[in-house]
N, C-alpha and C positions, 0 to 999 in steps of 0.2 A: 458282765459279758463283754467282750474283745467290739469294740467298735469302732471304726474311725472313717472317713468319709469316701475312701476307698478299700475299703472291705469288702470282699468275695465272698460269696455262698453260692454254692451246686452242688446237684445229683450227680455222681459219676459210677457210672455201671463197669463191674469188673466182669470180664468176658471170657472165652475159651473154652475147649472139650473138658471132660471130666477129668480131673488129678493133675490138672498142672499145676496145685499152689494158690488158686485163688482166695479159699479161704486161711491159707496160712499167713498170703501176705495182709488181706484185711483184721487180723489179732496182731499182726504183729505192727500195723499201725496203730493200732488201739492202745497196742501193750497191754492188751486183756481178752480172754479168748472168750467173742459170741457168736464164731461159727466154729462149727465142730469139724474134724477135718480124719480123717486115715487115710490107709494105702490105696482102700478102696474106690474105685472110681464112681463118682455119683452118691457123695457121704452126703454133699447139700442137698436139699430139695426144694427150700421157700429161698424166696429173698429177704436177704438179711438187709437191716441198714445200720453202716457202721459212721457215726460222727466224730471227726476229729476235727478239732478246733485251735487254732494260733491265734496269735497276739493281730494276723491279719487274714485271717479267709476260715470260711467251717465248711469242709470238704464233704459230704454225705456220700458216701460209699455204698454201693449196694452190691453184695456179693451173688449173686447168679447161680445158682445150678446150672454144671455143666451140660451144654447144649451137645443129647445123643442122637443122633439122625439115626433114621429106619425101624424104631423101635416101635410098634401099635399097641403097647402096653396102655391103658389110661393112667397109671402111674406116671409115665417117660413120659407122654403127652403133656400132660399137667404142669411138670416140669419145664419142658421144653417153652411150655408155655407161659411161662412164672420168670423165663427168662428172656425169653424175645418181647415180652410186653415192655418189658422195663426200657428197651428201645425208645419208647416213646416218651419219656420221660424225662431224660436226663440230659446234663449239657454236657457230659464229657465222656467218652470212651477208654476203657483200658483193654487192649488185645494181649492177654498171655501165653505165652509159650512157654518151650522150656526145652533146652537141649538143645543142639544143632543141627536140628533140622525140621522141616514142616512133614507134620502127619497129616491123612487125608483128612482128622476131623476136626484141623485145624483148617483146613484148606474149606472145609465146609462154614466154619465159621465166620473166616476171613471174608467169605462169600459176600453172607448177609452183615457184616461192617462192610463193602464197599459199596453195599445198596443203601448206605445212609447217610445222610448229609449232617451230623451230628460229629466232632471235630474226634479224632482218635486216636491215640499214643499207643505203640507197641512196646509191651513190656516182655523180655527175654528171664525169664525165671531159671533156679538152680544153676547160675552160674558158677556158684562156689562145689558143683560136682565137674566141669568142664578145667581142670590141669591147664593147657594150653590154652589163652583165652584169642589166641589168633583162628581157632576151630570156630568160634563164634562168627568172622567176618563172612560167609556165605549167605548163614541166615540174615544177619546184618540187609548184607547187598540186597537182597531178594524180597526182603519185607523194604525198604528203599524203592526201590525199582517201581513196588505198586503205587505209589506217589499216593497212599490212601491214610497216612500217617505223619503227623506233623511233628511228631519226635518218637527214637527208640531207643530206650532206657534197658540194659539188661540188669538185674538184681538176684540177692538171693534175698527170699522170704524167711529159708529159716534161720540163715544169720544176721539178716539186716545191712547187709551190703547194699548202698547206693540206694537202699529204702527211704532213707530223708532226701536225699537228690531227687527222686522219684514225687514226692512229695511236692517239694519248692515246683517241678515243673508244673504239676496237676491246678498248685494256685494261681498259677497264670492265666490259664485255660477257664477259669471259673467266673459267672458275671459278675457284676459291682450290684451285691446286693446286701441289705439287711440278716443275721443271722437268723437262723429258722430255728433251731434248738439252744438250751442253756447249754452253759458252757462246761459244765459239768453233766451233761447227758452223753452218753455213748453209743447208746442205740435208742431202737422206738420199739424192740420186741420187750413183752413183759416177764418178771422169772419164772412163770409157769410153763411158758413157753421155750427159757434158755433151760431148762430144767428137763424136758421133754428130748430136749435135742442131746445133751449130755448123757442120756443116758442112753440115746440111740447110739451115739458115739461110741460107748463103752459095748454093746451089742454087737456094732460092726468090727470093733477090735477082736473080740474074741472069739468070733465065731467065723466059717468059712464063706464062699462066695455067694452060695444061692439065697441062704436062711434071713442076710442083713437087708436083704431086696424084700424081701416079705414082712418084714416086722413095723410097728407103728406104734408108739409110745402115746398114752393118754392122761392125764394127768388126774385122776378123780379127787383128790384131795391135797390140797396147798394150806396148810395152814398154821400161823406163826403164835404162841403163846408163853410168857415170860422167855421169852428169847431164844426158845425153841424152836424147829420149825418141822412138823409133821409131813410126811409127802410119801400119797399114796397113788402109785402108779400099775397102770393096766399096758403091760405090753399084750400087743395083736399080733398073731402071724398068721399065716393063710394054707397052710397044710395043716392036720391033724399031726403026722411025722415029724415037725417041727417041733412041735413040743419041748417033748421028752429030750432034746437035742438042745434045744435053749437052757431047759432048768438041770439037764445035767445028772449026773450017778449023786442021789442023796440031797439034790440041789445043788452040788457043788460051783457049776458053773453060774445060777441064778445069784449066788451068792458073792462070786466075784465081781462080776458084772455090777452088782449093787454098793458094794464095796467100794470099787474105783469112781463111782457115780457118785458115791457119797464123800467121799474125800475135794473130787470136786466142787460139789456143792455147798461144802463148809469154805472152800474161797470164797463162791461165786457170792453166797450168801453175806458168809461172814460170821457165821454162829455154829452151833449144835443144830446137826441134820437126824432127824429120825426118817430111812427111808425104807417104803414094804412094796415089793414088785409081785404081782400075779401074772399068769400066763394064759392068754386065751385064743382059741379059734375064731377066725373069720374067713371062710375061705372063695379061695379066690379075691380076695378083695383090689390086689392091683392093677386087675385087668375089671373092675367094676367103679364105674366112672363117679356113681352115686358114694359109695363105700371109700374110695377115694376124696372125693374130697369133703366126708362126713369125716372122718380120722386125719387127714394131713393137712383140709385146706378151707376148714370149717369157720375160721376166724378172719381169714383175708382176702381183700383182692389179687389180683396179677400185676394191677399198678401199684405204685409209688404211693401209698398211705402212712397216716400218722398216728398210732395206736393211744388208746389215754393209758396203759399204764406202760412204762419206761422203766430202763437201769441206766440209773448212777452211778460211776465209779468213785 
């Protein structure tokens, strides 16, 4: 492990409304994806922690569920709440955007970063969709002007533009400490759990707006033998009408969905994946506080924890 007398280790929370890239740009620090990500706004829901480690600092990364204001769902709630905890926690802030110009559920965010005294870097995401990169200097000026960030880095996450610049700066920002993970750990989530999430992933890809808000991946069976690996999964939705809309004319659509899960898998993995997906009722469950977080948040706190089992890249 990377150690020398001035080596850095910190928590650094990746912040923003839903869908601006926060978890694309955490995989693509990684250069391996353990948060899932679509078009969809609000694909996160736990906090993730991603470690990247150099020859001088181990940056801990916690990716965030986009922070929705107005919502009384206990779902949102939860959420909301799995990501303003982490506030508390960490020594460095990343503010994302994206585009040129401030949305109000940025402005809501920005909010609660200048109510904290925890140091915060504004990152300007999908630059590489902005042609003219002179369209950038307004937001530039404007995120400047709130004297609430100590640098602002614009990138693109999905091509890796000025992503190691971005980097170099975050190790500056980091204390002089001890490394907290080996140096081949990537995260502290275990594979039942990146397992769960990929194939929520594959759920919100294929299906429309309302159905991927209600669904809940449970894992009932993980199990690895001569280097096979078994995995039997229980997706939840909360209408009975869902259904039949999930699994599809003949199955067809459970089928795909399990398909592009399993192709995943055999990376994530590394092996032969046998994977069997069932479909079941719970209704209502995102607006039941209990039902929530008996299915999404049964394993963790809202703070910064360290789970005993880990993936290794």
């Amino acid at each position: 492990m990377p150690e020398t007398e001035s080596f850095r280790c910190g928590y650094v929370a990746i912040l923003g409304r839903p869908n601006v890239g926060k978890s694309t740009l955490l995989n693509r620090i990684l250069g391996q994806k353990i948060s899932i990500t679509s078009r969809k706004p609000q694909t996160t829901r736990h906090r993730i922690l991603g470690v990247h480690t150099s020859t001088s600092a181990q940056s801990l990364f916690v990716d965030t569920p986009g922070i929705h204001f107005g919502s009384k769902r206990a779902l949102n709630k939860a959420m909301n709440r799995a990501a303003t905890e982490t506030l508390k926690d960490v020594d460095l802030l990343l503010f994302m955007v994206q585009g040129t110009r401030l949305s109000d559920g940025d402005e809501a965010v920005l909010k609660l970063i200048s109510q904290s005294s925890i140091p915060a870097i504004a990152v300007i995401n999908k630059i590489d969709r902005v042609t003219d990169k002179l369209l950038l200097l307004p937001i530039i000026d404007r995120l400047a002007k709130m004297e609430v960030f100590r640098q602002i880095i614009p990138v693109s996450a999905q091509t890796g533009d000025q992503v190691e610049e971005l980097l170099a700066v975050v190790e500056q920002y980091l204390p002089e400490a001890s490394a907290l993970f080996d140096d081949e750990q990537i995260t502290d989530r275990s594979l039942r759990f990146l397992t769960a999430e990929i194939i929520r992933e594959k759920i919100m890809r294929q299906l429309g707006d309302e159905i991927p808000y209600g669904c809940s991946v449970e894992i009932e069976r993980f199990e690895s033998d001569e280097g096979r690996t078994q995995i039997d999964a229980l997706i939840w939705v909360e209408k009975p009408a869902h259904k039949p809309i999930l699994i599809g004319k003949g199955g067809d659509r459970l089928k795909r969905i399990g398909s592009d899960a399993r192709q995943d898998l055999i990376t994530l993995i590394d092996g032969p994946v046998h994977l069997q997906l069932w479909v079941k009722v719970k209704r209502g469950w995102t607006s039941d506080e209990r039902a929530v977080r008996s299915l999404e948040y049964a394993d963790e706190s809202f703070g910064l924890t360290r789970g005993d089992e880990s993936f290794d890249h």
